[in-house]
C-alpha positions in Angstrom: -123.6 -153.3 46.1 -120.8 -155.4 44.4 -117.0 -155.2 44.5 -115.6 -155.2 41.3 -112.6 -153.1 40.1 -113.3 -150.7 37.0 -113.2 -152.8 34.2 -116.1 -154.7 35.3 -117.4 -151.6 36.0 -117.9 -150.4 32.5 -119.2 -153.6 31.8 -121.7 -154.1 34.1 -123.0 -150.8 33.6 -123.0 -151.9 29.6 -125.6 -154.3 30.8 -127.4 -152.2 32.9 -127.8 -150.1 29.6 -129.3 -153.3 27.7 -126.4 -153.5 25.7 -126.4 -156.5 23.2 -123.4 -156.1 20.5 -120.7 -154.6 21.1 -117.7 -153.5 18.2 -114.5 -152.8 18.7 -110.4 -153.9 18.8 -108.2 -154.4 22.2 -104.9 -153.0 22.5 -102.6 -152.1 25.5 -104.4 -149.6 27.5 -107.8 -151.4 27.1 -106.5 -154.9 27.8 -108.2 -154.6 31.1 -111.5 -153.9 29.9 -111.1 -156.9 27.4 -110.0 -159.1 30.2 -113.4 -158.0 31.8 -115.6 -158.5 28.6 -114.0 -162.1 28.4 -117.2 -162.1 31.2 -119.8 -160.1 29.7 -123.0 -160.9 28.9 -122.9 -159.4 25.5 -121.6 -159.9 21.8 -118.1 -158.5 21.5 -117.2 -158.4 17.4 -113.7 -158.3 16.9 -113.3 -156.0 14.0 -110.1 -155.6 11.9 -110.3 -151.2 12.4 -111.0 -149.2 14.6 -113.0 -147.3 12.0 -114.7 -149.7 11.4 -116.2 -150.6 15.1 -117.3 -147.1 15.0 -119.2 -147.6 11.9 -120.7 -150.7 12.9 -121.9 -149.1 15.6 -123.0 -146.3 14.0 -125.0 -148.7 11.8 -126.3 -151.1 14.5 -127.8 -147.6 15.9 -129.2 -146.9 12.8 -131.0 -149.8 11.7 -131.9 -150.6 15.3 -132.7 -146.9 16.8 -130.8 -148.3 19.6 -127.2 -146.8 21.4 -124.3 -148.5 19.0 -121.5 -149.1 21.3 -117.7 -149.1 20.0 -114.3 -149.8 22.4 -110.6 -149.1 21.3 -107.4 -148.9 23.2 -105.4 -145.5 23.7 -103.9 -143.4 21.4 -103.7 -144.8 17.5 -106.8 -146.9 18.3 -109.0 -143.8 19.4 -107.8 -141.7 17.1 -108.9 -144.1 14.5 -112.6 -143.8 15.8 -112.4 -139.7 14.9 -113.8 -140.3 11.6 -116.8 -142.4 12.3 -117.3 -140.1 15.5 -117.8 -137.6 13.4 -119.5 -139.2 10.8 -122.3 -140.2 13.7 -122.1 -136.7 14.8 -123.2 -135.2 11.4 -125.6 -137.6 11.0 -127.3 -137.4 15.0 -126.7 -140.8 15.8 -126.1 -142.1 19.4 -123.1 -143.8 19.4 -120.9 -144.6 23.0 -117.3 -144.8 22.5 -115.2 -146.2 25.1 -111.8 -145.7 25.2 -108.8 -147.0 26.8 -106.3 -144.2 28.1 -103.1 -144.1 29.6 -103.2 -144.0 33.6 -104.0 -140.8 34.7 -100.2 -140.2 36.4 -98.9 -140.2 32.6 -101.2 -138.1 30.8 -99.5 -135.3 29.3 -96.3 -136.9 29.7 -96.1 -138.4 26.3 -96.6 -141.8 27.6 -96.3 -144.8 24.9 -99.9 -144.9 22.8 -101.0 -141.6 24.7 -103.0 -139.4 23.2 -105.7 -136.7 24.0 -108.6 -138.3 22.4 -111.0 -136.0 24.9 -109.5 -133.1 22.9 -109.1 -134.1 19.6 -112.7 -135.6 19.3 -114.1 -132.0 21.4 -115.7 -130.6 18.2 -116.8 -133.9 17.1 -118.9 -135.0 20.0 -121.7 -134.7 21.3 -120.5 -134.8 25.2 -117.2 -136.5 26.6 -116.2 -137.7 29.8 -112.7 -139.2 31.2 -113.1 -140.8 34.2 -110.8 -139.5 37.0 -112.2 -141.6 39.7 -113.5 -145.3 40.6 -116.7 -143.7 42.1 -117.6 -141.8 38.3 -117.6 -145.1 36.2 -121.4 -145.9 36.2 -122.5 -142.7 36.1 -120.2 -141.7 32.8 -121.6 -145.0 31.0 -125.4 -144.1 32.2 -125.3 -140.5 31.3 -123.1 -141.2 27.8 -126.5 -143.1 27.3 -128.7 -140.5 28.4 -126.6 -137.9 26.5 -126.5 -139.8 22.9 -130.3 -141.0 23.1 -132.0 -138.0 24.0 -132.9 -134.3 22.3 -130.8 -134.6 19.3 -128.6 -137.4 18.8 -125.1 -137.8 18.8 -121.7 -139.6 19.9 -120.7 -139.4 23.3 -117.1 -140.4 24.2 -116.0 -142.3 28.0 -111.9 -142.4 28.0 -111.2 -144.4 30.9 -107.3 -144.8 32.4 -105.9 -148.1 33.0 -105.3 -147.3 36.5 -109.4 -146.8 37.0 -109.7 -149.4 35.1 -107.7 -151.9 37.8 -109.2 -149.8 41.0 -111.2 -151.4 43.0 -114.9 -150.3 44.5 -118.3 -150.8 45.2 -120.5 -151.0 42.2 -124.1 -149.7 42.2 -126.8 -148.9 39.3 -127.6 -145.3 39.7 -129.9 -143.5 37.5 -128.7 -139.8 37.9 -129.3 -137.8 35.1 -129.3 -134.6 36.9 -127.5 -132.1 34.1 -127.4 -128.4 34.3 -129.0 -126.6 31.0 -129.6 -130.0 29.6 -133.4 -130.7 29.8 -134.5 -132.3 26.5 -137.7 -133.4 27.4 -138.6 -130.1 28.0 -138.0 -128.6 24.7 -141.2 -127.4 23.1 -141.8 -123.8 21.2 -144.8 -123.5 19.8 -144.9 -119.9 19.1 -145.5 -119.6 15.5 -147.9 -122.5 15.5 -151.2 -120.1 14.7 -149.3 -118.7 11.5 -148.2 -121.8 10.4 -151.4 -123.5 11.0 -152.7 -120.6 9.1 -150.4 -120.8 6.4 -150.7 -124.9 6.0 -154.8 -124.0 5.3 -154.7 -121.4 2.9 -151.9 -123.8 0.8 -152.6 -125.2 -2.5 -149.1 -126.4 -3.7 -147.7 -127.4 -0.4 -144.5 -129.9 0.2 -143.2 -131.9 2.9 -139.6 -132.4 3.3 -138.7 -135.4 5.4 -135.3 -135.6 7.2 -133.5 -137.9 9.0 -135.2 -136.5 12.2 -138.3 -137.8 11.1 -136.8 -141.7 11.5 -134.6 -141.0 14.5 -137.6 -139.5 16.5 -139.5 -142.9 15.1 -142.1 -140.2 13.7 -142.8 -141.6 10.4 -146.1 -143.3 10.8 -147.1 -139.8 12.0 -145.7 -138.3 9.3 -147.4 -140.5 7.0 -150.9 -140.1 8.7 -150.2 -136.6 8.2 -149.5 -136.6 4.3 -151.8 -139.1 3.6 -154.7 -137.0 5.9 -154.4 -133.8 4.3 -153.2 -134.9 1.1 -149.2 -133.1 1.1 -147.0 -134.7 -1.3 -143.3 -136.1 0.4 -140.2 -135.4 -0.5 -137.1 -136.9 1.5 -133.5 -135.9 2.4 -130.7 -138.6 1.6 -131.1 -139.4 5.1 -135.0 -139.1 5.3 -135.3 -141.6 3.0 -137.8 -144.6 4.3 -139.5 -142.1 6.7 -142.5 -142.1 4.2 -143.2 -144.8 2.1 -141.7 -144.5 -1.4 -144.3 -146.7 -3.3 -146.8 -145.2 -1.4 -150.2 -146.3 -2.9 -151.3 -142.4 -2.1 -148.6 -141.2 -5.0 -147.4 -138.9 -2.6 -143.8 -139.6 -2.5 -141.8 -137.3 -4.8 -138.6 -139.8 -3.7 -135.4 -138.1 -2.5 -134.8 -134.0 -3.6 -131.2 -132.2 -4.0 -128.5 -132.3 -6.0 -129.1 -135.7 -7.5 -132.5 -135.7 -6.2 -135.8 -136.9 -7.7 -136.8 -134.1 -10.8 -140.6 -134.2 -9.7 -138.8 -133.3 -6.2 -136.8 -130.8 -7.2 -139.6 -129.1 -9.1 -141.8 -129.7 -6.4 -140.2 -127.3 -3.9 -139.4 -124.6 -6.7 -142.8 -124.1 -7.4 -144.7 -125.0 -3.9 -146.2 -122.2 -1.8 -145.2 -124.5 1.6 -142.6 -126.3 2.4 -142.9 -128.3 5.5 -139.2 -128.8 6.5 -139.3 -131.3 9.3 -136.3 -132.7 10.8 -133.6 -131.9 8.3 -130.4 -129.5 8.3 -130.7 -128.0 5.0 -127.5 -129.6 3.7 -126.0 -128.2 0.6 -126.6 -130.9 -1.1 -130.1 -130.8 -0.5 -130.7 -126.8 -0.9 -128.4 -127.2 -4.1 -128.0 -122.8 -4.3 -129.3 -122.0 -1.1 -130.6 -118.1 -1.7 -133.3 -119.4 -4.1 -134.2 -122.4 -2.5 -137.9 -123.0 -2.2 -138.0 -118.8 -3.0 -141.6 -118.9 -3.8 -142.7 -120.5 -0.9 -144.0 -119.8 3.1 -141.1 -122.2 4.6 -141.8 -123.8 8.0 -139.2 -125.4 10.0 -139.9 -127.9 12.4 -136.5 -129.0 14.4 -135.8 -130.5 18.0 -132.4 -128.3 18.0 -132.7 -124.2 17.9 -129.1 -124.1 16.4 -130.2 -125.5 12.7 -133.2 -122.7 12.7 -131.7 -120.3 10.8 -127.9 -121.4 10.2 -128.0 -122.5 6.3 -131.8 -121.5 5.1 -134.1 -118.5 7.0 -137.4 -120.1 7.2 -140.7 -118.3 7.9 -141.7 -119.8 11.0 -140.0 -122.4 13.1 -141.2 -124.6 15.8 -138.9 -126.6 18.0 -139.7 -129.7 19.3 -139.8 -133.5 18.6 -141.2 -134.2 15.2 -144.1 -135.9 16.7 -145.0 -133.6 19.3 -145.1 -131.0 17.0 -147.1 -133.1 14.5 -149.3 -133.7 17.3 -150.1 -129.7 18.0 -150.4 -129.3 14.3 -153.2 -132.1 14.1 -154.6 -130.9 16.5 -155.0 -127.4 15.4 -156.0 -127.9 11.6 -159.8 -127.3 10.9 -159.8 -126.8 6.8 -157.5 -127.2 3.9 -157.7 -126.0 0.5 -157.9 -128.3 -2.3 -154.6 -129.9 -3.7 -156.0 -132.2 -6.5 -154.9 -129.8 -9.2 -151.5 -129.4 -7.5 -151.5 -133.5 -6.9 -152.0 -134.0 -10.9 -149.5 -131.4 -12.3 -146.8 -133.8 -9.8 -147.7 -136.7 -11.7 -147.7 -135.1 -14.9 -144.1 -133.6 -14.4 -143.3 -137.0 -13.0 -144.6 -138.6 -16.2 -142.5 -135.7 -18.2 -139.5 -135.8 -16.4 -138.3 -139.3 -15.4 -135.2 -140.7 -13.9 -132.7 -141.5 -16.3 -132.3 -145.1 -17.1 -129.6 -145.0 -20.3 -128.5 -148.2 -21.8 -124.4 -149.1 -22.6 -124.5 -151.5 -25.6 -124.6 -154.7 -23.4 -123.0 -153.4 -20.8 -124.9 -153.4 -16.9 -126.3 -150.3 -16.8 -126.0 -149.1 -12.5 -130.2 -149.1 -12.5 -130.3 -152.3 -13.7 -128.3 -153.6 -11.0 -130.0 -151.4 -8.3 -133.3 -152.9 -9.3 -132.6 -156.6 -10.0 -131.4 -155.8 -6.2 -134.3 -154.8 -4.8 -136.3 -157.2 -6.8 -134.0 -160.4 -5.2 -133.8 -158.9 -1.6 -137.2 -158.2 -1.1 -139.2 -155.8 1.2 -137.5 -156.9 4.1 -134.2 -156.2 3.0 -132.0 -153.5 4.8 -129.5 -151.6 2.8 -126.2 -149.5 3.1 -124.3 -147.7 1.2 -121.1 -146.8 0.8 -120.0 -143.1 -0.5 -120.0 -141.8 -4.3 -121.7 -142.6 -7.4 -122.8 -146.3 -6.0 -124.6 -143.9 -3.2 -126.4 -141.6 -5.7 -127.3 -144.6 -7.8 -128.6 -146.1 -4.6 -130.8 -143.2 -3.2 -132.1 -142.3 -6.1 -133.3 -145.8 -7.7 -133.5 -148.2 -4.8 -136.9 -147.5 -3.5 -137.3 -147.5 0.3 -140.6 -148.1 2.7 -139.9 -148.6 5.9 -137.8 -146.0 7.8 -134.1 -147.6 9.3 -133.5 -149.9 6.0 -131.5 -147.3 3.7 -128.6 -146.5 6.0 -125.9 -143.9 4.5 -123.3 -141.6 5.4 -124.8 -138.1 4.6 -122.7 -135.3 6.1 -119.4 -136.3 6.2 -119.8 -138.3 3.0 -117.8 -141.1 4.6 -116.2 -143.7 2.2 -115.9 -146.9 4.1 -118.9 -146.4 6.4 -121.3 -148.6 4.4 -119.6 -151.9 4.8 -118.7 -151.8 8.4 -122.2 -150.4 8.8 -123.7 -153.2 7.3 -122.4 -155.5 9.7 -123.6 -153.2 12.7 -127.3 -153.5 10.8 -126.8 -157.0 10.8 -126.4 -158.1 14.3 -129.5 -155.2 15.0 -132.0 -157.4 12.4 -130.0 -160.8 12.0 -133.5 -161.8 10.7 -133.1 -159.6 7.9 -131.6 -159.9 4.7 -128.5 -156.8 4.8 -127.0 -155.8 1.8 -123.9 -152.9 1.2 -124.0 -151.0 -2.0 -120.5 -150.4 -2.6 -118.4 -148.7 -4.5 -114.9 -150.2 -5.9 -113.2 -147.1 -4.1 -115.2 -147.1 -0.8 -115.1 -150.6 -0.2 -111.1 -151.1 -0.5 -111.3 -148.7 2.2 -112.7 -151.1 4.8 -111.6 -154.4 2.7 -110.5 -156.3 5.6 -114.0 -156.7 7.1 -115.0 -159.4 4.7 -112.5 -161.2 7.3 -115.1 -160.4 10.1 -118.0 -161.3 7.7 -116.3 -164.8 7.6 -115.1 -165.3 10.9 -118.5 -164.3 12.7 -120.3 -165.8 9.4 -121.8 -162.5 9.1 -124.5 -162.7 6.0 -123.8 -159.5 4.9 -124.4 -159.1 1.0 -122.5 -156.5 -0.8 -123.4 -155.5 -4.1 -120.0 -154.0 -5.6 -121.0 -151.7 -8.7 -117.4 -151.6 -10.0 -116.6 -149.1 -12.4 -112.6 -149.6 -11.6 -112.5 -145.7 -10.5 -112.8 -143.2 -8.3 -116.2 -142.6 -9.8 -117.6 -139.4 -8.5 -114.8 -137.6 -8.5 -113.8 -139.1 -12.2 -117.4 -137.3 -13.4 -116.6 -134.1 -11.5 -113.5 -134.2 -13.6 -114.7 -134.9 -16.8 -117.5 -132.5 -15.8 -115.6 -129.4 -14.7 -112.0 -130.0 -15.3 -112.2 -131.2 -19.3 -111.6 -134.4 -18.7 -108.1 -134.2 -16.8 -108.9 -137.7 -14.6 -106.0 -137.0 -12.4 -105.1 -140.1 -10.0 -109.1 -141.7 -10.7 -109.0 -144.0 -12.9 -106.7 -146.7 -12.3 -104.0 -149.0 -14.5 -104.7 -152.1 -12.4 -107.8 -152.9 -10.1 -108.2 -155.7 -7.2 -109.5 -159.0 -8.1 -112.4 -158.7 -5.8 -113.6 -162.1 -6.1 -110.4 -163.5 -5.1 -109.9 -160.8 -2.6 -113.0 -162.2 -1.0 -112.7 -166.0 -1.4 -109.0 -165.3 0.1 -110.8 -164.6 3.0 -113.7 -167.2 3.4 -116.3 -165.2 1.9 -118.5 -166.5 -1.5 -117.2 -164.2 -4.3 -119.2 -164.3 -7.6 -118.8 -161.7 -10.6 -121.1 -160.6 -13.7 -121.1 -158.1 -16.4 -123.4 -159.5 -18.3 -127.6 -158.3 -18.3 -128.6 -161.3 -18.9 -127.1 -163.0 -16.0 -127.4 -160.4 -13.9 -130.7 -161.7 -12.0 -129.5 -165.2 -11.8 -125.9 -164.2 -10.1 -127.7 -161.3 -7.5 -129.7 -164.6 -6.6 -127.0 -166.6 -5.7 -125.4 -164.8 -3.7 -128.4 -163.6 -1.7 -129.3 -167.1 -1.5 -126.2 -168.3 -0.4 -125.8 -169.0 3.5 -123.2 -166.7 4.6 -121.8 -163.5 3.8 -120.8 -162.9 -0.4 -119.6 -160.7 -2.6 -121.1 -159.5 -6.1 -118.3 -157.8 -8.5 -120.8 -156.0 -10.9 -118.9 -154.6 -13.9 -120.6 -151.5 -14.7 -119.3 -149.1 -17.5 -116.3 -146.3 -16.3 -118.1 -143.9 -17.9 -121.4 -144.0 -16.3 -122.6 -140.6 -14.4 -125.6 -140.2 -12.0 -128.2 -138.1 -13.5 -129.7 -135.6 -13.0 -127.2 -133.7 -11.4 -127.9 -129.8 -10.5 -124.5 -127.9 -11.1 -122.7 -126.2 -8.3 -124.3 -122.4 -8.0 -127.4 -123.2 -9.8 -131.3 -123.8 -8.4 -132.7 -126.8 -7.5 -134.9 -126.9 -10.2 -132.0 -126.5 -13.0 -131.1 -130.0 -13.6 -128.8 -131.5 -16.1 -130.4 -134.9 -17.6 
């Protein structure tokens, strides 16, 4: 056992945890904790919002599969971490918070910087602990870890008073994870298995949909041995995206489905007789109108949490349990299929029929030509973010992914801001790899100041800035729905965003030109350090296809 008061309490137990990179801002009521990481044997990255150190380590989580860690002081600096608390949240990613609190004689009193971050985040969490004793330190930090990793993801939030913070005890690594009505390792239902094994061998137009539990169980070579074995075409989620190949040489991905989703994908699910939901929540915006959504087809369900079975779509059969435990019973249950080669070649010819737009603007850079020159520059290796709107559409829908934790995006909560800060997170988890942040002129003023972090920590983030100079979704919603009224989207002055950047040590480059498009997206991703490209795409373009609020998935505007 060690002495050490509580500060170098949380810390050590940090390290007990593995904990590499940590994100996060100091402030009054966590000066003690900074005066302990000042110690620490791990990365602490100074980040310029709170926001933002929950982001980035939201993203760190995400391209890592590892717990992202975050730390702000009391009051205004937790508060600031409720959004990408809850972004995490939507999403299921582990993320520990640690916050700072006023000492435990002046909570409620409406002590300086005090706030009830406990309550406010409630809803938003996944689990929370404040720490009312020395003696509770190491086990909060070890089962916040337990809690966000296991089952079904999700933030977990320490608040820790400065008073526990300067107590002094004796420190010792404890591995209790004792929790009543918490057993996640224990969570397997396999009672419809017969029917749906039954169902999955008398299919001939059956569908995979891949969700973003596919990737955070690490399930997708299972997945793919499974679609590739018995020959099931894949479609994705926003988030699912990566957890089967997209340029598969099988030509079973269908790319991602929903609202702005791939037409072959779309199409797909209207017309199979299975769909094979695995790991997803059935967002709106994947369902599009939810009462005719896959109406044709046997739909089976397979989930590690009970509460999504039946809460947006009413599936067939359900089976709860990890994704690849439940693959697992499945393989080893089939014994014949029918045959799907009739089923496989009216995919490709609706894909042939019915492919992703790719319009032209008189000389102009059209967003897929971007999107592609991208992925053509960064190579295979390259892990991407996005931020929120039209640049995320563009992104999902054209930037083809292979390898599950390299297309990181805020789904749920449709965060703007997230993508940058969560780029930086997904650097530090893969500093090998190149990282690059689809932005969005809109989403990325809303984290701007983190291109100081980028230069400070010579971060070599790359962000790819697809500037329209509006609020671009929202702008096509308008023109869309509202005849054109663009109230408060389109602006009278924009930022110089290459001067914005060099202000603050990072490369800034700018093109809006085709035919230097290749050559500039090169230079940047060649350069040493993080950069900035301003692309000057067109106000007026719109991501399409685009299924209209109330309709099916399968009626898509083009």
């Amino acid at each position: 056992m060690t002495t050490l008061n509580g500060a170098q309490m949380v810390t050590r137990a940090l390290e007990d945890e593995g904990v590499s990179t940590v994100f996060g801002i100091p402030g009054g009521s966590a000066i003690h904790l900074y005066d302990a990481i000042y110690d620490a044997n791990f990365k602490h990255i100074l980040m310029r919002h709170e926001q933002a150190a929950v982001h980035a380590a939201d993203g760190y989580s995400r391209a890592s599969g590892q717990v992202g860690v975050c730390v702000a002081t009391s009051g205004p600096g937790a508060l600031n971490l409720i959004t990408g608390i809850a972004t995490a949240n939507l999403d299921s990613v582990p993320v520990v918070a640690i916050t700072g609190q006023v000492a435990t004689d002046f909570i409620g009193t409406d002590y300086f910087q005090e706030a009830d971050v406990v309550g406010c985040s409630l809803p938003l969490v996944k689990h929370s602990f404040q720490v009312r004793s020395i003696d509770q330190i190491q086990k909060a930090i070890h089962k916040a870890f337990y809690i966000a990793r296991t089952g079904r993801p999700g933030p977990v939030l320490v608040d820790v008073p400065t008073n526990i913070q300067c107590a002094v005890g004796e420190y010792s690594f404890q591995e209790d994870t004792d929790f009543l009505g918490y057993k996640p390792k224990d969570i397997l239902d396999l009672k419809d298995l017969d029917k749906v094994i039954q169902a999955i061998e008398k299919s001939v137009r059956p569908v995979i949909l891949s969700g973003g539990g596919v990737i955070s169980s690490d399930s997708s070579r299972n997945l793919e041995n499974f679609a590739v074995r018995y020959n099931i075409p894949v479609a994705t989620t926003l988030l699912g995206k990566g957890s089967f190949p997209e340029s598969h040489k099988s030509g079973l991905s269908l790319g991602m489905a929903g609202m702005h989703g791939h037409p072959v994908a779309n199409f797909a699910i209207q017309q199979a007789d299975l769909v094979i939901a695995i790991g997803t929540r059935f967002s709106d915006r994947t369902t599009c109108e939810r009462e005719t959504f896959a109406k044709d087809a046997t739909l089976v369900h397979i989930d590690v949490d009970a509460a999504e079975f039946h809460k947006v779509i009413h599936p067939t059969y359900t089976l709860l349990g990890s994704a690849p435990r439940v693959l697992s019973a499945i393989f080893a249950s089939l014994r014949r299929l029918e045959d799907h080669t009739a089923w496989i070649e009216h995919l490709k010819k609706l894909r042939k029929e019915y492919p992703l737009p790719h319009p032209s603007y008189d000389g102009q850079i059209a967003p897929w030509q971007a999107l592609e020159t991208l992925r053509e520059v960064a190579g295979p290796d390259a892990i991407v973010t996005t931020e929120v709107g039209l640049n995320q559409m563009w992104a999902a829908q054209l930037y083809k992914t292979e390898e599950p934790r390299s297309f990181i995006s805020s789904g749920g909560l449709g965060t703007m801001g997230f993508g940058f800060p969560a780029a930086i997170g997904a650097s530090f988890a893969h500093p090998n790899n190149p990282v690059c942040c689809v932005a969005g002129d809109g989403s990325l003023m809303m984290n701007i100041a983190e291109l100081d972090t980028c230069a400070r920590y010579d971060i070599p983030v790359k962000v790819l800035l697809m500037n329209n100079v509006s609020l671009g979704n929202v702008r096509m919603w308008q023109q869309f729905f509202y005849d054109s009224r663009y109230s408060n989207t389109i602006y009278n002055k924009a930022p110089d965003f290459v001067k914005l950047a060099e202000s603050m040590g990072v490369m800034g480059v700018s093109v809006s030109e085709p035919d230097k498009l290749k050559e500039t997206i090169k230079k940047a991703l060649d350069y040493n350090g993080p950069a900035l490209i301003d692309v000057r795409i067109p106000q007026g373009a719109n991501v399409m296809p685009m299924v209209n609020p109330g309709h099916s998935l399968n009626e898509m505007n083009f």
